[in-house]
Each structure stands twice: as structure tokens, then as C-alpha cells.
C-alpha positions as a Markdown table, in Angstrom:
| # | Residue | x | y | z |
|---|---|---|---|---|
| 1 | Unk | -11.3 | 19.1 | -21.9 |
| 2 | Unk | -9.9 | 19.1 | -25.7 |
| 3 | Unk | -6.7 | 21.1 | -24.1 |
| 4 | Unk | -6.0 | 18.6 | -21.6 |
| 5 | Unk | -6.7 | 15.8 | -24.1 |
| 6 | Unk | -3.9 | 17.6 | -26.3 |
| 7 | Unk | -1.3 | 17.7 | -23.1 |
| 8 | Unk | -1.9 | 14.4 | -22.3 |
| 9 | Unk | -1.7 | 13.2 | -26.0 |
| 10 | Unk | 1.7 | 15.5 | -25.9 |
| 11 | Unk | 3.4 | 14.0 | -22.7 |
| 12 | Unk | 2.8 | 10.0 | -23.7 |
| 13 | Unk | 4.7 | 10.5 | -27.3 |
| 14 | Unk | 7.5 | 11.9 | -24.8 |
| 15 | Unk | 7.3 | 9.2 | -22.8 |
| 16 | Unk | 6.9 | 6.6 | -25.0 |
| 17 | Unk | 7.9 | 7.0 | -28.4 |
| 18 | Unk | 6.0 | 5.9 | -30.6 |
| 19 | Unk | 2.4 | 5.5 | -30.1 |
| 20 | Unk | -0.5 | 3.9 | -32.4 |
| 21 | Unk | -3.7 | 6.2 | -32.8 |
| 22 | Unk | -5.5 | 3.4 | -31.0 |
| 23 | Unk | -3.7 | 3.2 | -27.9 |
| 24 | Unk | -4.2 | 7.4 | -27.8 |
| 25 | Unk | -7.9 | 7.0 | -28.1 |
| 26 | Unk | -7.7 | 4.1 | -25.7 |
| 27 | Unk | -6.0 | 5.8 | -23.1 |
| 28 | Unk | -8.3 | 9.4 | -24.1 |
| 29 | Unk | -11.5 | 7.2 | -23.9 |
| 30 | Unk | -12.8 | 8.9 | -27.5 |
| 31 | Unk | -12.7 | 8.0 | -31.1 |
| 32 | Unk | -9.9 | 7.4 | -33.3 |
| 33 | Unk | -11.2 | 10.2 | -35.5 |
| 34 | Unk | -11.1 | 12.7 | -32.8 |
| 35 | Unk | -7.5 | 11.6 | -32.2 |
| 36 | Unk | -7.1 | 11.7 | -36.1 |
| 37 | Unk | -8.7 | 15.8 | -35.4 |
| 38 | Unk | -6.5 | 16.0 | -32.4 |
| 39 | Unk | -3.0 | 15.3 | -34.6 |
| 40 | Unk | -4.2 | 17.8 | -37.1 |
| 41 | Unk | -4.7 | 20.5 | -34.4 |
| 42 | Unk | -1.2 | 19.6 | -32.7 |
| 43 | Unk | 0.2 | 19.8 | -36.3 |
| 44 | Unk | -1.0 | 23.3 | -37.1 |
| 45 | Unk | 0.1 | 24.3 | -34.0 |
| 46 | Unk | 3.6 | 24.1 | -35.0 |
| 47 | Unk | 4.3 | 20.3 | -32.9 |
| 48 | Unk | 6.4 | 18.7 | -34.7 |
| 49 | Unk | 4.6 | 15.2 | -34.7 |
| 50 | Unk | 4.5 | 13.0 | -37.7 |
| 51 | Unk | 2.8 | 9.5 | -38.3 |
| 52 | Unk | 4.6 | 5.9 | -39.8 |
| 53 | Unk | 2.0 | 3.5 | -41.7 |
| 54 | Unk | 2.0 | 0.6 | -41.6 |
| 55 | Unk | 1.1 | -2.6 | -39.0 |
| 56 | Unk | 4.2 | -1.1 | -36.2 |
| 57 | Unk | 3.2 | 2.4 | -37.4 |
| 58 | Unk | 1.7 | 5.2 | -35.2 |
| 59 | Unk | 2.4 | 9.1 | -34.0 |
| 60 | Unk | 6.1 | 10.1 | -33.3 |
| 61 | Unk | 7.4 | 13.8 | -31.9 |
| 62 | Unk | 10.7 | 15.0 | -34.2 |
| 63 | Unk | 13.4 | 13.3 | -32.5 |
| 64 | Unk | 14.6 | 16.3 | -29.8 |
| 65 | Unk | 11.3 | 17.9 | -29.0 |
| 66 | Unk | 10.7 | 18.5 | -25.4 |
| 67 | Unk | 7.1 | 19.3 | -23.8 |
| 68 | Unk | 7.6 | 22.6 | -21.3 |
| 69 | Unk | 6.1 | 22.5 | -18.2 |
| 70 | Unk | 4.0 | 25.4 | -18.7 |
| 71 | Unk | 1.1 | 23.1 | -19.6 |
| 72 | Unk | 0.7 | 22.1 | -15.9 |
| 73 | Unk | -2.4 | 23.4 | -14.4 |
| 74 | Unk | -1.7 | 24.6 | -10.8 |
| 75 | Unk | -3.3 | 21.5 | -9.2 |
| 76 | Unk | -1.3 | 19.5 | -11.1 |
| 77 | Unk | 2.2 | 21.2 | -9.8 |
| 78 | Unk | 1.1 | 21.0 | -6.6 |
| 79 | Unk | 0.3 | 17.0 | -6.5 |
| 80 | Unk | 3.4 | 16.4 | -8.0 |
| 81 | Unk | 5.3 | 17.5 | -4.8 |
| 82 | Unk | 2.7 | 16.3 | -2.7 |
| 83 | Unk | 3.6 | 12.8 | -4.1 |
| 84 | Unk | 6.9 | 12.4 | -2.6 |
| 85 | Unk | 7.9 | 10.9 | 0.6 |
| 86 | Unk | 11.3 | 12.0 | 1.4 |
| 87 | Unk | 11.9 | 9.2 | 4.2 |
| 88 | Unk | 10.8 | 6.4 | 1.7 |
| 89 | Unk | 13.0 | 7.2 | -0.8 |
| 90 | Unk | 15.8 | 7.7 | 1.3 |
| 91 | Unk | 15.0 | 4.2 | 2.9 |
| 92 | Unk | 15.3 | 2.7 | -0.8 |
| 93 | Unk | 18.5 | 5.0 | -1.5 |
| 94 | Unk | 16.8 | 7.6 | -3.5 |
| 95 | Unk | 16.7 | 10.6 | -1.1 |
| 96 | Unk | 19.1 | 12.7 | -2.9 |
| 97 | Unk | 17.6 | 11.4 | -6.1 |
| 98 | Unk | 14.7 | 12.8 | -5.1 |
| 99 | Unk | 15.6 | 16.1 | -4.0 |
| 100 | Unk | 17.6 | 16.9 | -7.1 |
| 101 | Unk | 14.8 | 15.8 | -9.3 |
| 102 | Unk | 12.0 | 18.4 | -7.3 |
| 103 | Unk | 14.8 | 20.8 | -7.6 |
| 104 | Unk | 14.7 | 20.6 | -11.2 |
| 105 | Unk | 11.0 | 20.6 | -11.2 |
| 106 | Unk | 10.7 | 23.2 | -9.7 |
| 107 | Unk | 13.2 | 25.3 | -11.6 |
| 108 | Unk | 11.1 | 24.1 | -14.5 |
| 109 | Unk | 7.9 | 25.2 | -13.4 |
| 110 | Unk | 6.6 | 28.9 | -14.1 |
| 111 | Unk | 6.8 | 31.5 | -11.5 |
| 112 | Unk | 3.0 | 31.1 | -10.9 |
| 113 | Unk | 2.9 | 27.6 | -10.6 |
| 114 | Unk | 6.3 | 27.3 | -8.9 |
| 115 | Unk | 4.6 | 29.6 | -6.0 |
| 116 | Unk | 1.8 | 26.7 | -5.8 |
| 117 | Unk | 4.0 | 23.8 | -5.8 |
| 118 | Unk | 5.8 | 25.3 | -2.3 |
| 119 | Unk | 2.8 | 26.2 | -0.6 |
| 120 | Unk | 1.9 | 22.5 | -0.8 |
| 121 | Unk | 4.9 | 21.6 | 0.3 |
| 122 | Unk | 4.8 | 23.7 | 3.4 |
| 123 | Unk | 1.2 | 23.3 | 4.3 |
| 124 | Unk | 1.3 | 19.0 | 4.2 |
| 125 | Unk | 3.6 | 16.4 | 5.0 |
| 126 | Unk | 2.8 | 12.7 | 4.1 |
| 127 | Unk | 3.8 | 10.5 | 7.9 |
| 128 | Unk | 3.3 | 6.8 | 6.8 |
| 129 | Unk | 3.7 | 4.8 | 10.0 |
| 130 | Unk | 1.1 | 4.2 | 12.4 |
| 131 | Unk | 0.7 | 6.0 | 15.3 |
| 132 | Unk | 3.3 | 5.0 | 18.4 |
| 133 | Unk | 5.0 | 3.1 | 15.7 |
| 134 | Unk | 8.1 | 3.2 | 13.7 |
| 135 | Unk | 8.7 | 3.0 | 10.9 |
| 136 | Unk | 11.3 | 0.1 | 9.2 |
| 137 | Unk | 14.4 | 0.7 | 7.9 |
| 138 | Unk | 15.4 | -3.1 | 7.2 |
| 139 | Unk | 19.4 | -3.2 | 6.6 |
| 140 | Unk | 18.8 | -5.7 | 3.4 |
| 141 | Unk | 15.9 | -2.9 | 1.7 |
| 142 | Unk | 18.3 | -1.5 | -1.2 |
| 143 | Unk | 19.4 | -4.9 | -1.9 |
| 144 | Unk | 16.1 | -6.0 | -2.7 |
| 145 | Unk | 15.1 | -3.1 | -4.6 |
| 146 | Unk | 18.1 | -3.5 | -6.7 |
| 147 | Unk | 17.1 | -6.8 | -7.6 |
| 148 | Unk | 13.5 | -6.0 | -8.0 |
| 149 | Unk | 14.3 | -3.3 | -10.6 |
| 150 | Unk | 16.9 | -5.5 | -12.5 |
| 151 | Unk | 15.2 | -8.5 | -12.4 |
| 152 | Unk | 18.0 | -10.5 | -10.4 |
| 153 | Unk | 17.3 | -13.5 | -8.1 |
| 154 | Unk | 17.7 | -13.4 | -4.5 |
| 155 | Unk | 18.5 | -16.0 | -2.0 |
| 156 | Unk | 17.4 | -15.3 | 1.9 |
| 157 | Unk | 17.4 | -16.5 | 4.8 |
| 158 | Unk | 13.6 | -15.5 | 6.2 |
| 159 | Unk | 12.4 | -15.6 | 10.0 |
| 160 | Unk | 9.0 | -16.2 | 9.5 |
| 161 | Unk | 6.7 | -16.2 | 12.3 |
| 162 | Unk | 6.9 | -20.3 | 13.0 |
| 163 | Unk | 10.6 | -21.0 | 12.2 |
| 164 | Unk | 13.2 | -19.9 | 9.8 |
| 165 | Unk | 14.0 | -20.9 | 5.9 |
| 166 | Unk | 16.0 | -20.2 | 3.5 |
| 167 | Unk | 14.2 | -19.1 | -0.2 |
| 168 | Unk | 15.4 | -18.2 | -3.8 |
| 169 | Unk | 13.0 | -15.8 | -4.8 |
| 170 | Unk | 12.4 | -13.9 | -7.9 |
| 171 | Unk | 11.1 | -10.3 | -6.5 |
| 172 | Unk | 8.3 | -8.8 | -8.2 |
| 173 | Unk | 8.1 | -5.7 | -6.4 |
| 174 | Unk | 8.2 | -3.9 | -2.8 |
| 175 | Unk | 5.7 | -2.0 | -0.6 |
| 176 | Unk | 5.3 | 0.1 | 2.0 |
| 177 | Unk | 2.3 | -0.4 | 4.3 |
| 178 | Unk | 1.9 | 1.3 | 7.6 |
| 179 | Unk | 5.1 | 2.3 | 7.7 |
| 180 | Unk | 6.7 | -1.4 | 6.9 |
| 181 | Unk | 8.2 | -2.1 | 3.5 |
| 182 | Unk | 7.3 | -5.8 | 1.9 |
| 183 | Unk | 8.6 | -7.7 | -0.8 |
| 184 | Unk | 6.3 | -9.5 | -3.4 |
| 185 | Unk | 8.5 | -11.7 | -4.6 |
| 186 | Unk | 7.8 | -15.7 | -6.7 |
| 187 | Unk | 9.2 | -19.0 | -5.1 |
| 188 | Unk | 8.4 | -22.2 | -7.5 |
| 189 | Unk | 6.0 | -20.3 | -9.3 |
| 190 | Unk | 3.7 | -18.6 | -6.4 |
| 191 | Unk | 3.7 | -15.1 | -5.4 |
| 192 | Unk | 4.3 | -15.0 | -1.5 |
| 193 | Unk | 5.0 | -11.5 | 0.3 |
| 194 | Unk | 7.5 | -11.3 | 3.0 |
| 195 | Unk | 8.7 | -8.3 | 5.1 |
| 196 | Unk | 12.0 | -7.2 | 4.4 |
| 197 | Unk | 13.4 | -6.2 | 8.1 |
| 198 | Unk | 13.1 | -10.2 | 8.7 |
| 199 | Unk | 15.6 | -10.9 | 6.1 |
| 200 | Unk | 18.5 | -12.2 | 8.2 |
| 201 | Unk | 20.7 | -12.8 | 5.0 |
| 202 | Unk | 21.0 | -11.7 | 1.6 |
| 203 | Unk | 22.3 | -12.8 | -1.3 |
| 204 | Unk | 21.9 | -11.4 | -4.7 |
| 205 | Unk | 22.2 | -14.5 | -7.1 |
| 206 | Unk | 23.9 | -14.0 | -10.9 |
| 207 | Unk | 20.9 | -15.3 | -12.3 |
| 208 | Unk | 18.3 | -13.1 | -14.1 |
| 209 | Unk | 14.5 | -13.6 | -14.1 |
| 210 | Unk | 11.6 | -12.5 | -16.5 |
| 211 | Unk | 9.2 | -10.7 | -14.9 |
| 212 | Unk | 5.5 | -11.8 | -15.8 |
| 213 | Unk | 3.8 | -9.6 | -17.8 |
| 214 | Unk | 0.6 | -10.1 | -16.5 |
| 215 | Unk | 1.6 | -9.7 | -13.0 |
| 216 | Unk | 0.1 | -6.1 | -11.5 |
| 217 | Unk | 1.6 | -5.5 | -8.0 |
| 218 | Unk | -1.1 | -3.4 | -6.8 |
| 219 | Unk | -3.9 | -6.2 | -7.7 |
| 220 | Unk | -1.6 | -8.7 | -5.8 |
| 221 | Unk | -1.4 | -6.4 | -3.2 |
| 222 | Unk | -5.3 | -5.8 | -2.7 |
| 223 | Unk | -5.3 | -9.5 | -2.8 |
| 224 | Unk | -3.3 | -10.6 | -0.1 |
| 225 | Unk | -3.8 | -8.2 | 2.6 |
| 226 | Unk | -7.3 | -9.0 | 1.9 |
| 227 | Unk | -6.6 | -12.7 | 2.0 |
| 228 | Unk | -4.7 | -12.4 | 4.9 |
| 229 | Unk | -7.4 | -10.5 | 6.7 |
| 230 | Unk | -9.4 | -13.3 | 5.9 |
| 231 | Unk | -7.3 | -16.1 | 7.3 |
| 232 | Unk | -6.5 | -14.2 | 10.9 |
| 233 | Unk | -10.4 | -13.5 | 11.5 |
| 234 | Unk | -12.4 | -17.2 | 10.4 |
| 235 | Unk | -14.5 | -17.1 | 13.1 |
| 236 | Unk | -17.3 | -15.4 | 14.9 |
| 237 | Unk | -17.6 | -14.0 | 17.9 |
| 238 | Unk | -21.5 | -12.3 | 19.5 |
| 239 | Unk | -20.3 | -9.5 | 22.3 |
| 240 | Unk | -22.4 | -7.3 | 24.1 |
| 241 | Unk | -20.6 | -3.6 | 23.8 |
| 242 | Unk | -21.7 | -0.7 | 25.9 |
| 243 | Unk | -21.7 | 3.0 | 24.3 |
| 244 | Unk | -18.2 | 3.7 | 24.9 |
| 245 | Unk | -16.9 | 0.0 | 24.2 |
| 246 | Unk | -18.1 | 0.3 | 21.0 |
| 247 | Unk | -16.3 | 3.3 | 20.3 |
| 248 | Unk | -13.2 | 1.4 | 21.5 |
| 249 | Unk | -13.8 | -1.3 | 19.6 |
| 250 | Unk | -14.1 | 0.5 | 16.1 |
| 251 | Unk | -11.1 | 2.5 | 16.9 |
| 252 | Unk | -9.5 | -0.8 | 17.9 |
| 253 | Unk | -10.5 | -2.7 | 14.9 |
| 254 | Unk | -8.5 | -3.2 | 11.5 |
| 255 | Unk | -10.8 | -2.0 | 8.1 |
| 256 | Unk | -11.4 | -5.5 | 7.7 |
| 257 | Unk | -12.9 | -6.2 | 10.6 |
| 258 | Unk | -15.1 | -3.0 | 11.0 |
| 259 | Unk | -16.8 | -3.8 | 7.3 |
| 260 | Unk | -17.9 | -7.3 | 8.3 |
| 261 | Unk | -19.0 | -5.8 | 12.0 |
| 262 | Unk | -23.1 | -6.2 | 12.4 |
| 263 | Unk | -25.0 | -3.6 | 15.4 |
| 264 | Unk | -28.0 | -4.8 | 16.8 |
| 265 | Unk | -30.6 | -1.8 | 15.6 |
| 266 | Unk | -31.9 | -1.4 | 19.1 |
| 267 | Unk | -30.2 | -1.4 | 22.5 |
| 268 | Unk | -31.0 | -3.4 | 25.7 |
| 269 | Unk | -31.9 | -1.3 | 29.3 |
| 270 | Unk | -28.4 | -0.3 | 29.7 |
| 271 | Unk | -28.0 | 0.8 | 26.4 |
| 272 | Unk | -25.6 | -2.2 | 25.3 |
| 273 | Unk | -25.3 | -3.4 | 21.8 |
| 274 | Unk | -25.4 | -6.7 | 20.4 |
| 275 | Unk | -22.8 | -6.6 | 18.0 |
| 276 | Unk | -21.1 | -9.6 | 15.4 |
| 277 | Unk | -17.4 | -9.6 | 15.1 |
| 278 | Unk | -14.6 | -11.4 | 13.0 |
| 279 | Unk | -12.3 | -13.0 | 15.1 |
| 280 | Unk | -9.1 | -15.5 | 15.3 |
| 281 | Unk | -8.4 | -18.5 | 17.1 |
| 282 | Unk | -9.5 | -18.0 | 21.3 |
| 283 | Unk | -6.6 | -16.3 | 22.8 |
| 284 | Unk | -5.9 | -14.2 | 20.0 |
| 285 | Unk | -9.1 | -12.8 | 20.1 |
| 286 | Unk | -9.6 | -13.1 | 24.2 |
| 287 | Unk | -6.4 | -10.6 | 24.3 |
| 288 | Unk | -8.1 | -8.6 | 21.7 |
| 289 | Unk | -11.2 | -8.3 | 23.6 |
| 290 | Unk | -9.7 | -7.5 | 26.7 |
| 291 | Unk | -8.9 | -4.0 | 25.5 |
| 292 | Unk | -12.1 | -3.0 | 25.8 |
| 293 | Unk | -12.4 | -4.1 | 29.6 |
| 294 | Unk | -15.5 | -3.8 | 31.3 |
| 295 | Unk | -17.4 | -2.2 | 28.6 |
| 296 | Unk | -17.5 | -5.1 | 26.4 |
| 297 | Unk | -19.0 | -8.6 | 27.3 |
| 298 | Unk | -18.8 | -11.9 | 25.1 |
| 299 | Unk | -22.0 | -13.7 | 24.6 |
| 300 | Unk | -21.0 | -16.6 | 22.1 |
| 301 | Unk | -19.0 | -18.8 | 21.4 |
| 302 | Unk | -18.7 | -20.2 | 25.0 |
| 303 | Unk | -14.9 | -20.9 | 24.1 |
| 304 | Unk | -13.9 | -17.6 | 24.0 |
| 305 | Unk | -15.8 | -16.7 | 26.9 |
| 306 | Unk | -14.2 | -19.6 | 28.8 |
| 307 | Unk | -10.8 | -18.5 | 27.6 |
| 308 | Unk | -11.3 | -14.6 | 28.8 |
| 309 | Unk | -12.0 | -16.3 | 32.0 |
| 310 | Unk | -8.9 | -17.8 | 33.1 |
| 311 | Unk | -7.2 | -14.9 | 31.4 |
| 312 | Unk | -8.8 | -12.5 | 34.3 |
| 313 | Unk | -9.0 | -14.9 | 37.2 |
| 314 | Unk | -4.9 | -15.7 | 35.9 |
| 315 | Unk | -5.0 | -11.5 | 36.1 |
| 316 | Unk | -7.1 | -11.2 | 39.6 |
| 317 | Unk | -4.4 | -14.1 | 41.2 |
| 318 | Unk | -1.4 | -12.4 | 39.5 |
| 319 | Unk | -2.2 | -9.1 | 41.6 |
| 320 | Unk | -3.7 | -10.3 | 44.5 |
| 321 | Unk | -1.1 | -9.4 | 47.1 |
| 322 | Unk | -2.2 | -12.4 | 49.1 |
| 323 | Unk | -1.6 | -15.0 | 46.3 |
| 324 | Unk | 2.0 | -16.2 | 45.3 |
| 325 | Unk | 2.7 | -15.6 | 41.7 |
| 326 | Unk | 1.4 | -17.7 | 39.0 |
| 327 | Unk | 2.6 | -18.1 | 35.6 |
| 328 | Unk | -0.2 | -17.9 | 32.7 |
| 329 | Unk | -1.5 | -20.8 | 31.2 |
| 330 | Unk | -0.2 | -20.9 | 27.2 |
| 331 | Unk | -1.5 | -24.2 | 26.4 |
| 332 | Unk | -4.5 | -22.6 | 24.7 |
């Protein structure tokens, strides 16, 4: 443990500077005397680091001084090429970026550990779009993560799902989700996400931004998808689900959905299920219901049942051979 502690101690006055024995013990999760021990064993071990007093003092590495790789542990070499995804970073411009900086890595690494690091990166490659999905590669992408990393303003012109607008947003950050890349950006002072390949226009505005410190992209994240989850399933629906309809319906389902799904402990003399789901509005959730065809049956509420229905006597006239063709009812 005291070895890694001594790595890790190594590699952030690298990174950062300078560093106060605080923020070391903070980040170690011991006591400033064992960072105090730590700086004396790091000293005697011929590192050249050297403290400042004083209230902006703290540790420092001699100006020049470079931590070698060789403190990797084989795990560690191998989850450092395991953490790049080629297609992403060539989708924000970075590919040969990228591939130039394993290069080096690996060059870096000892013989041993180089040995490690390519047998991860034969044996597994990250895919991040869904299945029978693509993934995007909106034209506008680079632009915003330009902006994002220097803080520039951005006017669009967005195609949201009810009409189009056109936004000056400050962006906060982009992410990647299922194969889809998003931009968290702020618009009078509140965080909104859009998704990049519905840009239409672009316009990178000469007026800088500064970025909230307080704001944590991954927390917004977590939020929002979670809030969004939320607001596309505010209702309840009680189906009736045999054996393999509730298979399909769990496969079917987003995480969401599935950790706010409660089974009936027993089953009926067919060997149905009871079963409460989050749903949307009727016809979202009648055509999300329908995919489970036979083997599923809604109970409650008697809208939704209503509106699966006329969906399947619209179905039965559509393919009757004897019945002229009829065009679905949308008013619902």
C-alpha cells in the first residue's frame, strides 16, 4: 500500500506542481504525518522533492524531474489502453492524437509491461452504440468541442423535437451515450443538454465564458438522464405478462424502467404475472406494449387498454384483404 501511496504522491507533484501536504493526505485518505513520513522516505530515496512554507507553500519536484513509467503495475498498463476508444476520439478530431500518444506509451512502458498492455488491446474492444444502431458522427461535433475546451460561446440553430430555435449557449461539456454524443451546455443561466447531430447551424461567437467551478459534468449527467427518465414514464400501467412476455419485456425495457418494475410473487393458472410498469402518455406506451404481442395483456388503466384497441382493430382492418385501407387514427 505505502509503495503505491508513494507513486501516487509522485505522479500528482508531476501533474500539478505544487501541492500542500493537506491536499496529499486528502487525496491518500491518511494523516498529514504519514505524508510528512512519506516526503522523508521519497527524499532518502534520492527524489528530488523539496517543500515552501508558508500560507501558498507545499511539496514541489526539482524543476525537470520526470516520473518513469516503470512504477506501473501490470494492471495498470493494461487499463490504460483499454481506456481508449479510437472511433470517439476520431469523431472529436483526436484519432491521430490518440494513436501517437499510445505509441509513446507504449514505447515508455517496460518490456514486461509493454507485453501486457497489447494483449489487452487484442483480447477487448470497447463498441459504444447500441445494438442495430449507429453510432453519430454529427458534422458540427469538433466545433463544439472546441468551444467547450476554450470556453467560447456558441450560437445554434437546434431542431428539437416540437419545433426549431435558435440558442446562444455557453457549453459546459459533451458526452457520448449509446453511441450519441451531447452537449451540456448553459442558456440564461440553466444547464440544458442537446444532441449535437441536431445542430443545423453553428456559430462560434468571439465572446468568452467562465466556466462554473462548481459545475461537475458527470453529476449533471446522472441528473438529467435520470430526470428525463422520469418525465417520459409519469404514469402507471398493471399488465398481465406471460413467462416469455416478461422476458421480452425486461429485455425491452430501459434501466429505468426495469428498477421501478414490481412482479406479483405468485402466478395465476397460466402462469401469468401481474406486473407494475412505468409508462408515458397512451400511445407511447400502447406502441410500447405492443412489442410484446400476445404474451402481454394490460389490466389498468382502462385508457391504455382502450388505446391498444383501436391500435389492433386499426391493425386487423389494415390487413384484412376484404377491407379498403384505412389510415390510423393520431388524434390520441
Amino acid at each position: 500500500m505505502r509503495a503505491s501511496r508513494l507513486l501516487s504522491i509522485l505522479t500528482t507533484l508531476q501533474a500539478r506542481g505544487q501541492v500542500t501536504a493537506q491536499a496529499l493526505a486528502d487525496e491518500a485518505g491518511v494523516s498529514l504525518r504519514t505524508i510528512y513520513r512519506d516526503m522523508d522516505a521519497l527524499s532518502a530515496a534520492g527524489i528530488p522533492v523539496y517543500s515552501e512554507r508558508g500560507a501558498e507553500g507545499g511539496y514541489r519536484l526539482l524543476d525537470g524531474y520526470r516520473v518513469r513509467l516503470n512504477g506501473l503495475s501490470p494492471r495498470e498498463a493494461e487499463t490504460l489502453f483499454l481506456g481508449g476508444l479510437a472511433g470517439p476520439a476520431a469523431d472529436l478530431g483526436l484519432g491521430a492524437v490518440m494513436a501517437a500518444a499510445q505509441l509513446k506509451l507504449q514505447a515508455a512502458l517496460p518490456q514486461e509491461l509493454r507485453a501486457s498492455a497489447e494483449r489487452m488491446q487484442a483480447r477487448f474492444h470497447l463498441d459504444t452504440p447500441s445494438w442495430f444502431g449507429e453510432a453519430d458522427r454529427p458534422v458540427h461535433l469538433q466545433s463544439v468541442a472546441d468551444a467547450v475546451w476554450n470556453q467560447t460561446r456558441l450560437q445554434i440553430r437546434y431542431q428539437s423535437w416540437k419545433a426549431e430555435k435558435i440558442r446562444v449557449v455557453e457549453p459546459l461539456g459533451v458526452v457520448l451515450k449509446g453511441g450519441a454524443w451531447y452537449l451540456a451546455g448553459a442558456v440564461d443561466g440553466s444547464v440544458r443538454t442537446y444532441r449535437v447531430s441536431r445542430i443545423r447551424e453553428l456559430a462560434v461567437l468571439d465572446q468568452r465564458f467562465e466556466r462554473p467551478a462548481d459545475f461537475d459534468l458527470a453529476a449533471y449527467w446522472n441528473e438529467a438522464t435520470q430526470r428525463l427518465d422520469a418525465d417520459l414514464h409519469p404514469n402507471l400501467a398493471t399488465l398481465r405478462v406471460s413467462p416469455w412476455g416478461e422476458t421480452l419485456l425486461m429485455a425491452a425495457s430501459s434501466p429505468y424502467v426495469k428498477s421501478r418494475m414490481v412482479f406479483s410473487e405468485t402466478t395465476d393458472a397460466d402462469g401469468w404475472k401481474h406486473v407494475t410498469v412505468p409508462v408515458g402518455s397512451s400511445r407511447h406506451a400502447a406502441y410500447e406494449l405492443l412489442r410484446l404481442g400476445p404474451d402481454a395483456e394490460v389490466l389498468d388503466p382502462p385508457e391504455l387498454r382502450a388505446t391498444i384497441r383501436a391500435l389492433v382493430d386499426g391493425l386487423g382492418r389494415r390487413y384484412d384483404p376484404n377491407e379498403e385501407s384505412v389510415e390510423p387514427d393520431r388524434r390520441r
